[in-house]
C-alpha positions in Angstrom: 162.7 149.0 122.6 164.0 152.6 123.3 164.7 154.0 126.9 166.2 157.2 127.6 166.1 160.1 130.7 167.7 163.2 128.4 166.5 166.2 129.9 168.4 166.2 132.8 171.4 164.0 131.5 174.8 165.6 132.9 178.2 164.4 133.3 177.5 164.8 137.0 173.9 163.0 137.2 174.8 159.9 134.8 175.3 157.9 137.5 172.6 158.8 139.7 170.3 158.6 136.3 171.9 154.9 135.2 171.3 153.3 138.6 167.6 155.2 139.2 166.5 153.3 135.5 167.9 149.9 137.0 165.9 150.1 139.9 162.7 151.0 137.3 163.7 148.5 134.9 163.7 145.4 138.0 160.2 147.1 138.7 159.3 146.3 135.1 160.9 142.6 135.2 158.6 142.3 138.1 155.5 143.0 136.2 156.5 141.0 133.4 158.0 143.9 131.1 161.1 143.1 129.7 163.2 146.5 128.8 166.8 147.4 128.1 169.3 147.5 130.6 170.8 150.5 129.5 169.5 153.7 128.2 169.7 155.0 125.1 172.4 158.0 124.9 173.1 157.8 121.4 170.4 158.2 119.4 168.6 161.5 118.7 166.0 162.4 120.8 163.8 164.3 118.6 163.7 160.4 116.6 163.4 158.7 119.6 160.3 160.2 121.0 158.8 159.5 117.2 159.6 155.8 117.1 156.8 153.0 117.6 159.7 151.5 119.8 159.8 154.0 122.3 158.9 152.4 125.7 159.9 155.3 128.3 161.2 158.7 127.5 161.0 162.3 129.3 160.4 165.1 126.8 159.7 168.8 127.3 155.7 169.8 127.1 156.5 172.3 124.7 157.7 169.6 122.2 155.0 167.4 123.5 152.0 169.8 122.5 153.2 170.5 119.2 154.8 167.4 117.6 153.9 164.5 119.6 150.6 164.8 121.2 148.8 162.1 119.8 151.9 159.7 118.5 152.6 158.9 122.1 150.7 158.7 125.7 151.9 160.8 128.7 153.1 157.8 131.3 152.6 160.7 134.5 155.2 163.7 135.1 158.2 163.7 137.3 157.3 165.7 140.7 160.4 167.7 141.7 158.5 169.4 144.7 158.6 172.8 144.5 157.4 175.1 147.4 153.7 176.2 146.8 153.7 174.8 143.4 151.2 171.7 142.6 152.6 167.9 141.9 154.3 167.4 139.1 154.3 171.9 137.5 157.4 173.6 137.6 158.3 176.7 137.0 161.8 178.7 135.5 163.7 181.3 137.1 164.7 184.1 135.7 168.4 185.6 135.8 170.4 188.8 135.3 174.5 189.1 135.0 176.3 190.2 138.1 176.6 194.0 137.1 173.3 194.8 135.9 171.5 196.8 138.4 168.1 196.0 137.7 166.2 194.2 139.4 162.4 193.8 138.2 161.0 191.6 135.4 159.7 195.1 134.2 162.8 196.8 133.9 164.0 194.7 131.0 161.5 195.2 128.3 163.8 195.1 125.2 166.3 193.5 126.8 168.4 190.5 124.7 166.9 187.3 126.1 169.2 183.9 126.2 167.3 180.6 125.5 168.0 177.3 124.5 165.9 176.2 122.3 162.7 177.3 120.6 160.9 173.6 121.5 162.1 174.6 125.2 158.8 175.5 127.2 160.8 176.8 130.2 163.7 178.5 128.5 161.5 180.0 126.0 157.8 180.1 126.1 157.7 180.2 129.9 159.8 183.7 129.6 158.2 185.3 126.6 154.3 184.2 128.2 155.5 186.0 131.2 156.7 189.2 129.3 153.6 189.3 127.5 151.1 189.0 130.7 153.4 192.2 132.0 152.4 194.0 128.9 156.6 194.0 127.5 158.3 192.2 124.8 162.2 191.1 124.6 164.3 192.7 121.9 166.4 190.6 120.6 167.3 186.9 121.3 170.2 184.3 121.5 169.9 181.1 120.8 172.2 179.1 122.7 171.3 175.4 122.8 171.3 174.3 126.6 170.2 176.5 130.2 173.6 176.1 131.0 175.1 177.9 128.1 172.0 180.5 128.5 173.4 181.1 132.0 176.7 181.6 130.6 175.8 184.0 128.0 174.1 186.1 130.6 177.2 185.9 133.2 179.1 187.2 130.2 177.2 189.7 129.0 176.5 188.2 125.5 172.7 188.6 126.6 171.0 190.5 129.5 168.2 187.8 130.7 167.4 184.2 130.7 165.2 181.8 131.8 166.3 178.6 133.2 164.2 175.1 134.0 164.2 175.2 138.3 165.5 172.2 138.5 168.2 173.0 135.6 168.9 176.1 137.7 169.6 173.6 140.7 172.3 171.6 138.7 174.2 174.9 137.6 174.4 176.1 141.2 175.6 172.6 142.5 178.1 172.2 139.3 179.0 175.6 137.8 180.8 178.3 139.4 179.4 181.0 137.0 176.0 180.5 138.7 177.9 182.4 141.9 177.9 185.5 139.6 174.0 185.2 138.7 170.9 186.9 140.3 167.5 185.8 140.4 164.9 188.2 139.0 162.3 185.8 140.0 159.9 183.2 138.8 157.7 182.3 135.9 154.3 181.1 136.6 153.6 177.5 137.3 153.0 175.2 134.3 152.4 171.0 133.5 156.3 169.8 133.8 157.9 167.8 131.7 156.4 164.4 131.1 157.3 160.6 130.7 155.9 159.3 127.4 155.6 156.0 125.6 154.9 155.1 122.6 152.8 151.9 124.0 150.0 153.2 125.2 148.9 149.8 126.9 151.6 149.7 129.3 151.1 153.7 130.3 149.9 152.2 134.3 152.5 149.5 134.7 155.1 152.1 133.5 153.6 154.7 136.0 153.7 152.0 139.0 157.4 151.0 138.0 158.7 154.4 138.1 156.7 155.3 141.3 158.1 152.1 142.9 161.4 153.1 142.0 161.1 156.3 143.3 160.3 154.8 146.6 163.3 152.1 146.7 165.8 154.9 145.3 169.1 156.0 147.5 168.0 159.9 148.2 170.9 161.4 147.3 170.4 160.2 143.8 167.1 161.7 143.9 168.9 164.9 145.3 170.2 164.7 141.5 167.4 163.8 139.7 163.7 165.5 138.7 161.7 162.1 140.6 160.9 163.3 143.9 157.9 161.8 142.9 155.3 161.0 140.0 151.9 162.8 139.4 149.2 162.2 137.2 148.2 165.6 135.0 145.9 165.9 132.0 146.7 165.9 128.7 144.3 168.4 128.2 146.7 171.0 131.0 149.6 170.4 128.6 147.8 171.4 125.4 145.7 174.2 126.5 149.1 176.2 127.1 150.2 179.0 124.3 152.4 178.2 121.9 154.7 180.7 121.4 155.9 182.1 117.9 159.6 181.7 116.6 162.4 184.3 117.3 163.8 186.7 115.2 167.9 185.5 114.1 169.7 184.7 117.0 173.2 185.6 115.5 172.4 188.8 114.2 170.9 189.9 117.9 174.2 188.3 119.6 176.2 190.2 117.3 174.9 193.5 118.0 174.4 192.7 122.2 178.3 192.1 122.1 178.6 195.6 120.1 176.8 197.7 122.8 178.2 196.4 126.1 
């Protein structure tokens, strides 16, 4: 069997992450589910969420909607109660460097937009839906393989805007002291957040009740740490009814020529 909790996995959360998937795992013993005591940190998570042996993973819904949907069952999604938002959606904020003056969405049609990854629904089809429904584009991208590197390449001025996961965002204000130099643009729209999946599809309720019993039992400053405030129930159908964005145009080239012009 394969466990693993990657998309909030930090130096700093580790622990809280280790003990919160013993407290599900004695949930599972309880219900007569035998799992491994540790999670999975080594293997890669793109192969992991494709394995028959998968028993609990979180991926992002982006990846869910266009590789995986149908090769594994959505357990329920991680409710990281946001104000005015429904269980279990989030949201991304998006941020501007310390010494760029604007300061609507708007403003920054053709602007050089940081993401991490093109399977990333918050750092990059969350930013270019909201652009679109604002009737602007970005022009020119930079691919930089995690939020927190995004947020670092708009604090130095390698790219103008980003979009980071809220609860992401959260971590890199409690654990990086670039975030001090960052402002908030604002918000994307609320979408489906990023579920727990299994590969055994028979055990999708137990898994849901082990999780939500852990949740309850769980010290809450871990919880402070982690996306499981609580556990909702949402669709499949909410997940793949969302856009799927297109690819971006080279990344390198684009940072090349931002670092040119500033």
């Amino acid at each position: 069997m394969i466990v693993s909790l990657p998309m909030y996995d930090r130096p700093e959360t580790a622990p809280a992450t280790d003990r919160f998937w013993d407290l599900t795992r004695k949930q599972l013993a309880q219900r007569g589910i035998s799992a491994p005591e540790a999670l999975d940190r080594s293997s890669d998570i793109g192969a992991a969420w494709n394995s028959d042996e998968l028993l609990l993973s979180q991926t992002c819904s982006l990846p869910f909607r266009t590789k995986f949907a149908g090769k594994v069952r959505i357990v329920g999604t991680p409710d990281i109660r946001l104000k005015d938002c429904p269980p279990g959606y989030y949201c991304s904020v998006l941020i501007a460097g310390p010494e760029d003056s604007r300061s609507r969405i708007e403003e920054f049609n053709g602007a050089v937009l940081a993401y991490n990854d093109e399977l990333s629904q918050s750092g990059w089809a969350a930013p270019i839906a909201h652009a679109e429904r604002r009737g602007m584009s970005f022009g020119g991208y930079y691919r930089t393989g995690s939020h927190e590197e995004s947020a670092e390449a708009v604090a130095q001025g390698v790219a103008e805007i980003a979009a980071l996961d809220v609860h992401s965002w959260r971590l890199i204000r409690r654990f990086c002291p670039l975030a001090s130099s960052l402002r908030v643009l604002g918000q994307t729209g609320f979408t489906p957040g990023l579920p727990l999946i299994t590969a055994m599809g028979e055990l999708t309720d137990l898994l849901f009740a082990a999780v939500s019993a852990a949740i309850e039992v769980a010290d809450p400053s871990d919880l402070e740490l982690l996306p499981f405030r609580g556990i909702a129930r949402i669709p499949e159908d909410a997940y793949l009814s969302l856009p799927k964005p297109g690819r971006p145009a080279s990344p390198a080239v684009t940072a090349s020529r931002q670092r040119r012009r500033r």
